[in-house]
C-alpha positions in Angstrom: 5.6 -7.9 4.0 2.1 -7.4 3.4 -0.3 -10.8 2.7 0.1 -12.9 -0.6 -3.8 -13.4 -0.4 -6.8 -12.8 0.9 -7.9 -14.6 4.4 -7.6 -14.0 8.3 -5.4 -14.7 11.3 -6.6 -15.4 14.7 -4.3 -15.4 17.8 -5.6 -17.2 21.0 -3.9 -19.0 23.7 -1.4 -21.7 23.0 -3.1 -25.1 24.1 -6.0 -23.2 24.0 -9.8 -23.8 21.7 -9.2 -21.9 18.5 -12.0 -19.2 19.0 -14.7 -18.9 15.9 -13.8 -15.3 15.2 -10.9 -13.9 13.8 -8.8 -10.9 15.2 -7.6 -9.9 11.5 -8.8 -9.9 8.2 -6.0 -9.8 5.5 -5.8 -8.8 1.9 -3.2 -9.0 -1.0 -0.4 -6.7 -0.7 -2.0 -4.4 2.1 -0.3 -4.0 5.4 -3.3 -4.0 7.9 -2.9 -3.1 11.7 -5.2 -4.1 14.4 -4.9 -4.1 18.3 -6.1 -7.4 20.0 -6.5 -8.8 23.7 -6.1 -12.4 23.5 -4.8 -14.8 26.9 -1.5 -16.7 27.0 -0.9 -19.9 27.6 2.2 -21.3 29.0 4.1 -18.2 28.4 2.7 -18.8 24.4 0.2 -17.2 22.0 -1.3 -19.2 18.8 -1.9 -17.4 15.3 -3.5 -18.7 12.8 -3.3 -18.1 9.2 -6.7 -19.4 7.6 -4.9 -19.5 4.0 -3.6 -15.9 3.2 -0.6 -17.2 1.9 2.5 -15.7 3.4 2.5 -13.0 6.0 4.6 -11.2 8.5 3.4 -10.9 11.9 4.8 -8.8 14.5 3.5 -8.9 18.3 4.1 -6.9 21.2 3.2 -7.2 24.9 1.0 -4.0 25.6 -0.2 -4.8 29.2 -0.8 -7.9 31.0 -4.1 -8.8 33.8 -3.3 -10.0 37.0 -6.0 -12.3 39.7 -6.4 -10.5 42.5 
């Protein structure tokens, strides 16, 4: 289900600082795509939805970086 309004969503680590940017803007009754690189915390990933209303939100693991 595309957003019920206008606004953003930003993921960013769970018990992490939520980040001044936003990794997608969203607008009424457009489904918008976007690819983002965010870290995980505790297994976990934060999104915030600034006000858009309601909004479905699908994530998938893509790759993962390791410390040497």
């Amino acid at each position: 289900m595309p957003a019920t309004g206008p606004g953003f969503l930003t993921a960013y680590a769970f018990g992490g600082t939520l980040p001044a940017a936003s990794s997608l803007n969203t607008l009424p009754g457009i489904t918008v795509p976007n690819h983002v690189t965010t870290p995980v915390g505790s297994g976990k990933v934060n999104v915030l939805n600034s006000w858009g209303g309601s909004n479905h939100v699908i994530t998938d693991l893509l790759g993962y970086f390791t410390n040497p």
